[in-house]
N, C-alpha and C positions, 0 to 999 in steps of 0.2 A: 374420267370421274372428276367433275371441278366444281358443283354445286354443293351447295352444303346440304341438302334434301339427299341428295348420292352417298353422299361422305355417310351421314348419318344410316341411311340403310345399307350400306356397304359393310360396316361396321356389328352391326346387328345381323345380315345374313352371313357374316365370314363366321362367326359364332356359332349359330343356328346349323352350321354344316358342322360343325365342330360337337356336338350333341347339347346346345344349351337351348333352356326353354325361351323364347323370346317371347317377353313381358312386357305390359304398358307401362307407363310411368308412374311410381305410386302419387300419392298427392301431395302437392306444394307445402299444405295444411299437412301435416303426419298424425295420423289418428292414433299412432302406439308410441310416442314419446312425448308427454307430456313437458319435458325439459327441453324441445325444439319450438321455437314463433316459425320455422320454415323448415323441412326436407333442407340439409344442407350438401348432402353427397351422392350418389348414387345407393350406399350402402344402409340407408336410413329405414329405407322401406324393408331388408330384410336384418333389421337387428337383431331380434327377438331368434330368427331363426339362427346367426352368429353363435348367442349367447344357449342354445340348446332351449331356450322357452319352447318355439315354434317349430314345428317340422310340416314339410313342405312334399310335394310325390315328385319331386324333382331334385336331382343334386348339383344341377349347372344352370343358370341362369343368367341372361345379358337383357339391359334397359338402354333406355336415352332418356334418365330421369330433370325432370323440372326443379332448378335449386338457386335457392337466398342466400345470399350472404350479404349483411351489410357492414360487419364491424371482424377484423381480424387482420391476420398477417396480409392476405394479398382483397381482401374488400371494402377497407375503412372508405364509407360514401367521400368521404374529402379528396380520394384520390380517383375516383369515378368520371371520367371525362379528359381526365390530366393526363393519364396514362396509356397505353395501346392496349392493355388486359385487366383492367379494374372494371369489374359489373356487379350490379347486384343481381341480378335475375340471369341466369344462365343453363345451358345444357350439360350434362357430366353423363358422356358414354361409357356403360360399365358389365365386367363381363365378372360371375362370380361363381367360386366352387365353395358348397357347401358340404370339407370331408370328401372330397370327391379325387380332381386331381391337383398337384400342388406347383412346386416351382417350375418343373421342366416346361410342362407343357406353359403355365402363364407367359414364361418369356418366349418361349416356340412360339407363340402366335400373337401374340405383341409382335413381334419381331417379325414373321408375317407381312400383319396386316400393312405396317410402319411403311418396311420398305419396299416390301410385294405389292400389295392393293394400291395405298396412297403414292410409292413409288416414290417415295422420298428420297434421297442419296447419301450413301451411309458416310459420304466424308463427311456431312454436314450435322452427324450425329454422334451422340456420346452417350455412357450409361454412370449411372450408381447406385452404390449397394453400400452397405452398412459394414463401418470400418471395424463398429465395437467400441466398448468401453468396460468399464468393471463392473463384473454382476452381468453383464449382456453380450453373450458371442457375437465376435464377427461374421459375417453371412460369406465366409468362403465358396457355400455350396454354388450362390446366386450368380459371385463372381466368375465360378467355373465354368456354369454353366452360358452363361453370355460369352465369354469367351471362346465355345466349340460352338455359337448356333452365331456369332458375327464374324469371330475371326480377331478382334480387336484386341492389339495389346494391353497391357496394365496401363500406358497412358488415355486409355479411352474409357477405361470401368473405371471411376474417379470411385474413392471409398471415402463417406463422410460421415456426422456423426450423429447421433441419438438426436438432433432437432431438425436434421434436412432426413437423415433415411431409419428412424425410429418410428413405428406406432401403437399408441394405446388408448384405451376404451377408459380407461379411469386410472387411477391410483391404483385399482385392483382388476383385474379380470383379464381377458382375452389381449393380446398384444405379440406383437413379433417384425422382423426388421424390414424395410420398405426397399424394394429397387423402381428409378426412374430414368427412360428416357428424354433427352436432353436434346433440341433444335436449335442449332445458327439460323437465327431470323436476319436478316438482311442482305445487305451488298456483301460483294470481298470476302475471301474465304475467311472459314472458320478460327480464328484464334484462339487456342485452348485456354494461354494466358487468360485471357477473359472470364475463365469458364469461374465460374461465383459473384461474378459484379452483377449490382444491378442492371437490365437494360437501358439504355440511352432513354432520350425524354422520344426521339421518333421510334422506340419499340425494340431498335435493332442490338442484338446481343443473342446469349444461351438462354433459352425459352423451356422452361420441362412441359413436355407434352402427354406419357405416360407415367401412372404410379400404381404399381403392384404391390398392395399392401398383401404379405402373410401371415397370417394370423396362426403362429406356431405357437406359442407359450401362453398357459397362465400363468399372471402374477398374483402372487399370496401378499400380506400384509407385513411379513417380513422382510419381504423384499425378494424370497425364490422366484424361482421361474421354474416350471413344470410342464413337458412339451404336453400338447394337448391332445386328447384321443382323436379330433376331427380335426385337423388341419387344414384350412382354409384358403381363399385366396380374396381380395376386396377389389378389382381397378377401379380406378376413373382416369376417366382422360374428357378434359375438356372438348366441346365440340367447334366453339370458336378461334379455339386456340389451334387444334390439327387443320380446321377448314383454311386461317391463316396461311399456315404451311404448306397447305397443297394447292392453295391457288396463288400462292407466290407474292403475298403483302404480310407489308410489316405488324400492322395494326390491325387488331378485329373487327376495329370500327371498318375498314375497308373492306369485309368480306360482305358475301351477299344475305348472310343473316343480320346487318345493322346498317350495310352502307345508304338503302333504302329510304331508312327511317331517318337518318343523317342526310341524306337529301331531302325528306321531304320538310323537314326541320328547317333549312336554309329554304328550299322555295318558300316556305309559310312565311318567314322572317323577310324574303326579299335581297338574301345578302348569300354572297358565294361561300364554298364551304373551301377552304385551301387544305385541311389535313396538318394545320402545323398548330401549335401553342397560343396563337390568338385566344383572346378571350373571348369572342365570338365562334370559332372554331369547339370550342373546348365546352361550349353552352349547347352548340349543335349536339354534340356527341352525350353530352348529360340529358339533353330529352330525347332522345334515341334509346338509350339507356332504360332510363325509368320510366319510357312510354314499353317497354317490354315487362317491368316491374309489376306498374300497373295493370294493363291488360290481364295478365296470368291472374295476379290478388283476387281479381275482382271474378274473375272466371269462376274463382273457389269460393267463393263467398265471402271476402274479406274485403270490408270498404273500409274506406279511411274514417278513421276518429280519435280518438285522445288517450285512447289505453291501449296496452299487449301491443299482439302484433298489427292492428290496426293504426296505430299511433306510428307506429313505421312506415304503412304505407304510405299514411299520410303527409310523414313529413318528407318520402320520395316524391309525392304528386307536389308538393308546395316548391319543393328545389327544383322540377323542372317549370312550372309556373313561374318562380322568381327567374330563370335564369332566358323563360321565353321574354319575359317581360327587360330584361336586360337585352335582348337581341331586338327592342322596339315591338315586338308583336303586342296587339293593343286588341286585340278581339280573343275569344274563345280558340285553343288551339290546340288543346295536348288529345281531345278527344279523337280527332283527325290520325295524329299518329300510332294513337293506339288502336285504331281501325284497320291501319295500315299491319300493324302484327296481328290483326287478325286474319286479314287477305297472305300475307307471308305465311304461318303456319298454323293458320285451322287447319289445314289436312292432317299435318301432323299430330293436332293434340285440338280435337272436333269440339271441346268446351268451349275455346275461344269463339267457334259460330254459335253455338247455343246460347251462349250468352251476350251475343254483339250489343244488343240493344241494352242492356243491363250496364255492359264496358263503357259504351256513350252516353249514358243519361247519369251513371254514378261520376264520370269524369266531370261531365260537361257542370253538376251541380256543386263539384267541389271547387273548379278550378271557379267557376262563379260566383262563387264565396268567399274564397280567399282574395278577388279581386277588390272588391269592396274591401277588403280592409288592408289590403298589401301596400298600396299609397300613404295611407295614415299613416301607417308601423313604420315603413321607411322613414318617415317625416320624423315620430317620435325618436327612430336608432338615432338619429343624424342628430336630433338636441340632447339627448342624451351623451352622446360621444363625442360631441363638438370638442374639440381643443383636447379631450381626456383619452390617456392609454388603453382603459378600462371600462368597458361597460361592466354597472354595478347589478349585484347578484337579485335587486327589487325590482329594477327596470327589467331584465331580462328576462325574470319569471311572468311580467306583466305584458310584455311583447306574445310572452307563450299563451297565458292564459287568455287573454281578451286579445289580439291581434293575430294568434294561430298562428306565429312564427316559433317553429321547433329552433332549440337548440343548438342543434348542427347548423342550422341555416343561420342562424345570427353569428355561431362560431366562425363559417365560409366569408359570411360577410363581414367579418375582422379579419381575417388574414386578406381580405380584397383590399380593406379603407386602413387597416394600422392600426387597429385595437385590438384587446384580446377582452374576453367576457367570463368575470366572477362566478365559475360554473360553481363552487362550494356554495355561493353568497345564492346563488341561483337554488342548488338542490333544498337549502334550506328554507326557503321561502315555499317551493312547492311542497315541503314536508308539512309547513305550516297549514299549507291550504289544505293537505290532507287529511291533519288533525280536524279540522275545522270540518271536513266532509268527510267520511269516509263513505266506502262503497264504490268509486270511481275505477275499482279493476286495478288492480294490480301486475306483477309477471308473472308468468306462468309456474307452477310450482312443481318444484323441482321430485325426482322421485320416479319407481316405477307405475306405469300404466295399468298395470293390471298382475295383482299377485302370482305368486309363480305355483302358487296351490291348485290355480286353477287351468294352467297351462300341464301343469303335471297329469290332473284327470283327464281332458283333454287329451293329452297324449295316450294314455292308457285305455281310455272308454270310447273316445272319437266323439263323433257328434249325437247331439241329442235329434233324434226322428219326432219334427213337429206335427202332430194328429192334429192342433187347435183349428185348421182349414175348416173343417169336418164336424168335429165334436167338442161339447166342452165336457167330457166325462168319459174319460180314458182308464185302462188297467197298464200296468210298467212295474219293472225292476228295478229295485235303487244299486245302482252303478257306484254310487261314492256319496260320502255324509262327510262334511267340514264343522268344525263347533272351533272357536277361538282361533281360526286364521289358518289350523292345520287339518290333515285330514284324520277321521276317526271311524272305528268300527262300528262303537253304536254309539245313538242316541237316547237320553232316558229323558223323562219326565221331567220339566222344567228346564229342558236347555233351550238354549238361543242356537239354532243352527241353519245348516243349508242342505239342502236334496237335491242328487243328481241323478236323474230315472236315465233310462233306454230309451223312453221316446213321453210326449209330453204336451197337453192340450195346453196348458198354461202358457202366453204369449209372455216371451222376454223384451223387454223396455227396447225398441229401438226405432229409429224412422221417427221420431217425436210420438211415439204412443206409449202409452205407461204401461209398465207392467202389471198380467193377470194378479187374481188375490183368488184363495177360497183355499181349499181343505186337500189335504192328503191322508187316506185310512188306513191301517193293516188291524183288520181284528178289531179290538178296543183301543189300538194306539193312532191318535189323532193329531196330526202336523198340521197348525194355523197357517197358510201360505202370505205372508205380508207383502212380499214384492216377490218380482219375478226376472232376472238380469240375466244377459248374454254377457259375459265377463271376457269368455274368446271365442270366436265367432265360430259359430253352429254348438254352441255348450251353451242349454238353458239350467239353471243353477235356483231350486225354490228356497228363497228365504224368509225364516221365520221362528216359532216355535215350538217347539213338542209339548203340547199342554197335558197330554194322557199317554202312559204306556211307555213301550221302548220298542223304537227301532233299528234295523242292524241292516247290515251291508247285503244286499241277496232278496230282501226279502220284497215279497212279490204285493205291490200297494193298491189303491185306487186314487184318481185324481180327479176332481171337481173342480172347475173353475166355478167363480162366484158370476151368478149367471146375470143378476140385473147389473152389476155394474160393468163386466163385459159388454150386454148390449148394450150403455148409455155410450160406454167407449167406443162400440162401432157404431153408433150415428154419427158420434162428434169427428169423427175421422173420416168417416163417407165426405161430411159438409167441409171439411178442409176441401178436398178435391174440389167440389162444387164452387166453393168461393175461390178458389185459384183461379177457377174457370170466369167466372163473373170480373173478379179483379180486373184480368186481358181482357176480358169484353169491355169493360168501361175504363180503365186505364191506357191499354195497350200492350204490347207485347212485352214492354220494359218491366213491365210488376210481376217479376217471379218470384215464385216461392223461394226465400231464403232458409227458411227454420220453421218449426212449427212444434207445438206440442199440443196433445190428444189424451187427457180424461174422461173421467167418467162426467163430472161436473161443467165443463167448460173444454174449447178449444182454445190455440193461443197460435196464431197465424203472422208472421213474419214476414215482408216482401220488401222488393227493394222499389223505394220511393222517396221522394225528396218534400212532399208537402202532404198538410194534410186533405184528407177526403171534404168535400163540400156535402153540406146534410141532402143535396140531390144525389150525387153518387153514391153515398150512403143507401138509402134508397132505391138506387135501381140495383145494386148488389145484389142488396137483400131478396128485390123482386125478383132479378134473373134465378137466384138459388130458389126460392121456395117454389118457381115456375119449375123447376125440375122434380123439386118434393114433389109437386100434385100431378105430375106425369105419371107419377109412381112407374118410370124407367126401371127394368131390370140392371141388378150390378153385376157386372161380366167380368171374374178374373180367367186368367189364360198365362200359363208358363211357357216360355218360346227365348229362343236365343235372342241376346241383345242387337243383333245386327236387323233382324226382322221386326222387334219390338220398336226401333226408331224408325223403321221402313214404314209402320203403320201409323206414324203420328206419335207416338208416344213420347213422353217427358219424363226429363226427371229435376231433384232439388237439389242445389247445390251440396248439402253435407251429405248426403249419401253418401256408400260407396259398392256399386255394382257387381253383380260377380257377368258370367258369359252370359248364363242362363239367369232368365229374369219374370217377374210376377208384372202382370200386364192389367190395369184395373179400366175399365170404361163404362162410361155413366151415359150413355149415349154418343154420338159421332163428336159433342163439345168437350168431352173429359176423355181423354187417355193418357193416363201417366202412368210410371212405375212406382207400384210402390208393396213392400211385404207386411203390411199388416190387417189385421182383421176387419170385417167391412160386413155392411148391413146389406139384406138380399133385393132390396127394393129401393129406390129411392125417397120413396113415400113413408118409409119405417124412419123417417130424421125426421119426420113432425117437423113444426114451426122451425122457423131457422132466423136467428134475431142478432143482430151485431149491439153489443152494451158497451164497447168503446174501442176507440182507435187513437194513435198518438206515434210518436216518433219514438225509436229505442237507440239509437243511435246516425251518424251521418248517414243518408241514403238507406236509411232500412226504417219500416213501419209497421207498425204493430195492430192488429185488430184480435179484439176478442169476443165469442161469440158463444153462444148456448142455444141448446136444439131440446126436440122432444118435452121430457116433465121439467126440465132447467129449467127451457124458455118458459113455458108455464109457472116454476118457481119465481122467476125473475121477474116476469109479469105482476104477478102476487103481489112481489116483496114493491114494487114500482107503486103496486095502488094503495097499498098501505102506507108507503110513503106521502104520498099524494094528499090521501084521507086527515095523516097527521099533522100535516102541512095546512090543509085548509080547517082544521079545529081549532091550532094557533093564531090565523088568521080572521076567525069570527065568523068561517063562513064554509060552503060546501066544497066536494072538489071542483066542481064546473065551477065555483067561484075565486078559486083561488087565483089566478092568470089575472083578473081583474082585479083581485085584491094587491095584488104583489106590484102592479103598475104604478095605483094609487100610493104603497109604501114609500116606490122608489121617486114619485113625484113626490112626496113631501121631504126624502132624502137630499134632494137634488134643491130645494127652496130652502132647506135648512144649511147647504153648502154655498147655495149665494149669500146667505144672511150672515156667515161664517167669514166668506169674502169682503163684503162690504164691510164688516165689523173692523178685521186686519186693514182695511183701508182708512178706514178714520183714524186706528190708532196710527197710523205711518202719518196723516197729515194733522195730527194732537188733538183729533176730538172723542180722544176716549179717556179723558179728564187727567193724562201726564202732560198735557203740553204735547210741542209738537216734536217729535224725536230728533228729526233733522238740525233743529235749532241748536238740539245739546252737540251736536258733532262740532269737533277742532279741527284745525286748518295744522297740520303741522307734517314737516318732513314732505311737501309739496302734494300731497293728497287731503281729501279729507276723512277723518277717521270718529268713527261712535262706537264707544262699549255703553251697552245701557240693556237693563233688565225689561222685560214685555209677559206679559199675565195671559200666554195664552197655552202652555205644556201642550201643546202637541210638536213633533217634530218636524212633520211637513210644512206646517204651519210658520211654523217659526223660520227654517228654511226659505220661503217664498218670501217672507216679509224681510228677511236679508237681504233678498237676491232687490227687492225693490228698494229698500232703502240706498242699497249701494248703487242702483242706477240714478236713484233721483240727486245722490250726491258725490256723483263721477267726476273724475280720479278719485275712489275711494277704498276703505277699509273700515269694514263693519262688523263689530261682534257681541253679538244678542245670546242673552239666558234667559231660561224659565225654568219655573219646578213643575214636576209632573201631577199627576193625582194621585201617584206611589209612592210620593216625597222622593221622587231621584229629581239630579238638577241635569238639564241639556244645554249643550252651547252648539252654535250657529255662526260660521265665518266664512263672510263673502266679501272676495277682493278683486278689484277691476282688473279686468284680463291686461292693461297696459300697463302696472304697474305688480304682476307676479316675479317678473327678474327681478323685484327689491324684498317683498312682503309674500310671504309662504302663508296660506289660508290653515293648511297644516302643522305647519309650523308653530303659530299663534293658538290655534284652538290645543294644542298640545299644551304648550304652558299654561294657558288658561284651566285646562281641565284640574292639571296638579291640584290646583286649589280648591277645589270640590271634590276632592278623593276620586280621580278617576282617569279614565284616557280617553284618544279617539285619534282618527286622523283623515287624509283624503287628496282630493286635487290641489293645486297650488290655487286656483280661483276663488274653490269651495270645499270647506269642512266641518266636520262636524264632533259633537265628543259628549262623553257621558260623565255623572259623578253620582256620587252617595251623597251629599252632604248639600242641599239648597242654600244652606241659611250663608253658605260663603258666595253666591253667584254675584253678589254687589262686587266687593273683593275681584272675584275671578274677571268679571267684565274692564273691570279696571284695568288690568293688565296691558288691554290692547292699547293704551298710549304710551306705554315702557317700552312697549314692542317696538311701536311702527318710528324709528327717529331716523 
């Protein structure tokens, strides 16, 4: 066993024989923690079942889950490439009891696998366990028992304290004491001395490989501890780190899960990889890294962009762009190696090939992006930091926001060059631009997922039996009633509540389709259904309100879904499918469905793309989907195991999440994809199908929105009404309107040359002041003019700076006008060979004072506002106080 493909199922079948359920990797993305940007452990995906929310028909279970980390004890990105075990994207092999069994067995087969399977050699191994402290016993048991299952005296169980073999879930809840196996990585035997120091900068030292979290106690808010009725167990053990140890190198990067990538890294570059602290070495090993970051993000739906956990990836994709472009590579190149992790481990984790083409077109558009501006930005850090310790907290933010250089990467790039960067002077500036914007995404918010009321029922009632396939007017049992966040027996007349039936024609909101609406009856008492939510998966939950009557727990109802806006929702859902189809037909295979949401009123269609659509593709879209409509195609669902379901062609979209057995939609041989929600029986029943706009929603992902059936009809309508009042305005019909709108803009365009010429006589004095130029002064080796101009626009005034200061080069120029609102504007442009003397900003700031106001901008050109005109004489003046 010496590949890390072995290692990692080796691992997962020693388990499997051991009675645990062996599971896929939950997602990268964690759909039940909304206080994670990434799965950070093995034990992410079953929290919920930890904390007693969740229960599961299994009490053992083992993964090879996909996990982030970029900021913490062993993943701060700054040490990512420097070190032999710094990654952000990694594998955490994990075997877990839920209440099942506890310490013996975890370290029996830890201890196992370690030295039986991987065949490790126990001199080269140590353990620890939890020494204690006050308030928290020492884990004598853990100690004992390693002890009879290694043989190891007290010098080998090292006992440490509450921050190496301590863990907990919070301030409150679930926690109890950790034990770890411990590996001599390198030459020369084992030195225990050693055992606590960091390892050496080549890797070699005490390595921890396993960690058996047991989850024995709750902690209360007083600080008790209370053992717990289900006693638990959590590992994780790295995969690159054991793969390390069993193939006998010191560094991960040398194992055959990175050494790959880290070659292909240097061939792309040209330059040999030696394995030591080179800063070329050390660059290799950083896009090795985060071309595995990348890969995974994007597989799940996560492209780079400026907020959340997007903003992360992005600034990983920029760090290994800056650091290819430091190793001379001068063409497009990280898409290459993240191609490379996908030929490495699609097998393992098959999104990576599902999504190949998505991995290289969202690479290939970002690292192309940031190339165009990564030379400037460098140019800008270097005049900024020249001679200074500090880069200042304005320049930094402005690298960020216009240059697309994050933080940490300007941060890396000071400890490389000898400056450090005003990250205070920094956060406040982007605080500023927030005020100024808001809406830009925020972090994620903290909190749980989904209340525990409804985990509760759930547990009690089980799932809801969806009818809506079939019918939309079903009979059911109400199972459970909530009114103010708890649960209650009855419901009367005027509450705001929720219904939880036995089975349920009503669709709950999921897959991008909205949840049903319409009525719930018993007798005279009438529940408004308002929305319709899956809150834990297989619980549909109707929410709304009891306008008549009272109902109670037991009592046997009828359900109605509200029928015309059901069926506008299954058109508009059908045409998602279709336009996905059309997209790949005229895009290509790269434009997948990202996200999508499905109304009764409109669709909202999501995919990953870098530009927008041409009004010809727009068009053939539109044509390929409504060639389907008037096939009037039968729509074919079919339930089938997921393994058959991809056998046949089928797809799916990034945010799903699958179970074994899966819902199978086809719209003829061009549409097969997965998807559970409701759908119309013909293709011909989605009416017209019309796209009313498309736009970018973030980096690599595109937006189209669309209307079908009596919409598109409405849309149409509201379009010729439009039209109608458009050409009333214009004196004329609507076939005349196109002709009249030409005609406006040609006299627009004759009235902006006459606007031109105008600004040009006043620059050479024949708009009855003389000629401006002539009033400018010769002083301090430039020439400089303050002088007031009649002409209150801004742009206006602007351009006729930028020219007076070319006709009077070396110069420094600053013009005021009053507006038509009585505000006063100033205008300062200064020749680019004399800004290291005369700040454009600088100037029109003082100037402003004097007109009650401010402004600021480039050292070339600025600009600035006031309240008070009657000072711009005054103000203008200024500029020869300035310029000496």
């Amino acid at each position: 066993m010496k590949t890390s493909r072995e290692i990692r199922e080796a691992f997962l079948r020693h388990f499997e024989e051991r009675g645990h359920t062996r599971l896929p990797s939950g997602p990268l993305v964690p759909p039940n923690d909304p206080t994670l940007y990434f799965a950070n452990a093995g034990m992410v995906q079953f929290k919920d079942v930890f904390t007693g929310k969740d229960q599961r028909p299994y009490k053992r279970a083992t993964t090879s889950q996909k996990c982030m980390r970029v900021k913490g004890k062993h993943n701060d990105l700054d040490n990512v490439g420097v070190t032999a075990r710094h990654h952000t994207f990694f594998e955490m092999l994990g075997n877990f009891s839920f209440g099942d069994y506890f310490k013996r067995d975890a370290i029996k087969w830890a201890w196992e696998f370690v030295v039986g399977t991987c065949a490790l050699p126990k001199e080269k191994l140590v353990v620890t366990v939890f020494e204690g402290e006050p308030g928290l016993p020492a884990d004598d048991e853990a100690a004992q028992i390693w002890a009879e299952v290694t043989g190891f005296g007290p010098e080998r169980i090292i006992r440490l304290g509450k921050a190496d073999n301590f863990w907990s879930m919070g301030e409150t809840g679930p926690c109890g004491p950790c034990t770890e196996i411990h590996f001599w990585m390198g030459a020369g035997e084992p030195d225990l001395a050693k055992f606590g120091q960091e390892p050496g900068e080549d890797g070699a030292g005490w390595v921890e490989i396993w960690n058996n979290v047991f989850m024995q106690f709750e902690r209360f808010e007083d600080g008790t501890l209370t053992p717990l009725p289900a006693q638990s167990v959590d590992t994780g053990m790295g995969l690159e780190r054991i793969t390390a140890a069993v193939q006998g190198v010191v560094s991960n990067y040398d194992t055959d899960l990175l050494r790959p990538l880290v070659e292909l890294a240097s061939q792309i570059s040209g330059k040999p990889y030696g394995g030591t602290m080179s800063r070329d070495d050390v660059a290799m090993r950083v896009i090795a890294d985060h071309a595995r970051a990348t890969a995974f993000c994007i597989a799940e739906g996560v492209f780079p962009d400026k907020a959340g956990r997007e903003s992360v990836l992005r600034s990983i994709m920029r760090r290994a762009i800056r650091f290819g472009h430091m190793l001379g590579i001068e063409r497009l190149f990280l898409h290459e190696v993240a191609l490379r992790v996908v030929d490495l481990m699609g097998e393992q984790y098959p999104e990576l090939r599902e999504r190949r083409d998505a991995i290289a077109d969202v690479t290939q558009n970002e690292e192309r992006g940031f190339r165009q501006t990564l030379k400037r930005g460098l140019e800008l850090l270097h005049e900024e930091t020249d001679g200074k310790a500090t880069l200042g907290g304005a320049a930094a933010f402005r690298l960020h926001d216009t240059f697309g250089f994050p933080l940490d990467l300007q941060q890396q790039i000071g400890r490389e060059q000898g400056f450090t960067v005003d990250e205070d002077g920094y956060k406040a500036e982007r605080e500023e631009a927030r005020d100024r914007s808001r809406g830009g995404g925020g972090p994620i918010r903290s909190g749980e997922g989904v209340a525990a009321v409804h985990y509760a029922i759930a547990q009690r009632v089980g799932a809801t039996q969806f009818t809506g396939y079939e019918r939309e007017r079903d009979t059911s049992t109400i199972t459970a009633l909530v009114a103010g966040g708890a649960e209650v027996q009855v419901l009367r007349e005027g509450d705001e509540g929720e219904i939880v039936t036995k089975s349920t024609p009503f669709y709950g909101e999921s897959g991008g389709q909205v949840g049903d609406r319409g009525v719930i009856r018993a007798g005279d008492a009438t529940f408004e259904v308002r929305d319709t939510q899956k809150p834990v998966e297989g619980l549909f939950v109707h929410q709304g309100k009891l306008t008549k009557g009272t109902l109670e727990v037991g009592a046997k109802v009828e359900l109605e879904v509200d029928h015309t806006r059901r069926s506008a929702t299954r058109r508009n859902h059908s045409a998602t499918h279709l336009l996905h189809y059309a997209l790949r037909t005229v895009l290509g295979p790269a434009a997948l469905q990202k996200g999508s949401l499905v109304s009764p009123d409109r669709l909202r269609f999501d995919y990953s793309g870098s530009r927008p659509l041409t009004l010809d593709e727009v068009q053939r879209i539109e044509d390929l989907v409504n060639e389907k409509v008037l096939l009037n195609a039968p729509i074919e669902t079919e339930v089938l195991p997921m393994a058959e379901a991809k056998a046949k062609g089928a797809i799916g979209i990034f945010e799903e999440k699958y179970g074994e057995v899966v819902r199978m939609l086809r719209m003829t041989s061009d549409s097969i994809e997965l998807c559970g929600g409701t759908h119309a029986s013909r293709t011909g029943d989605i009416g017209l199908f019309k796209i009313v706009s498309e736009g970018g929603v973030a980096a690599g992902v595109r937006r189209i929105e669309a209307v079908t059936g009596r919409g598109a009809l409405t849309w149409a309508r509201g379009l010729e009404r439009d039209l109608g009042e458009t050409a009333a305005l214009l004196k004329g019909t609507p076939s005349q309107a196109k002709e009249k709108v030409e005609k406006l803009l040609a006299t627009q365009k004759e009235l902006q040359r006459e606007i031109e010429r105008l600004q040009h006589k006043l620059v050479s004095g024949g708009a009855g002041g003389g000629d401006l130029t002539a009033q400018a002064r010769e002083q301090a080796g430039v020439k400089v003019l303050g002088a007031t101009v009649d002409l209150g626009d801004a742009k206006a005034l602007r351009e006729l700076a930028d020219q007076l200061r070319d006709k009077l080069a070396p110069a420094v120029v600053l013009l005021g006008s009053a507006t038509k609102d009585g505000k006063a504007i100033l205008a300062c442009s200064v020749s680019k060979d004399v800004t290291s003397r005369f700040k454009a900003g600088d100037i029109v700031k003082d100037a402003a004072a004097v007109v009650g106001g401010g402004g600021g901008g480039r050292p070339d050109f600025a600009q600035a506002g006031g309240t008070d005109p009657s000072k711009l004489g005054d103000a203008v003046q200024r500029v020869y106080a300035l310029v000496v």
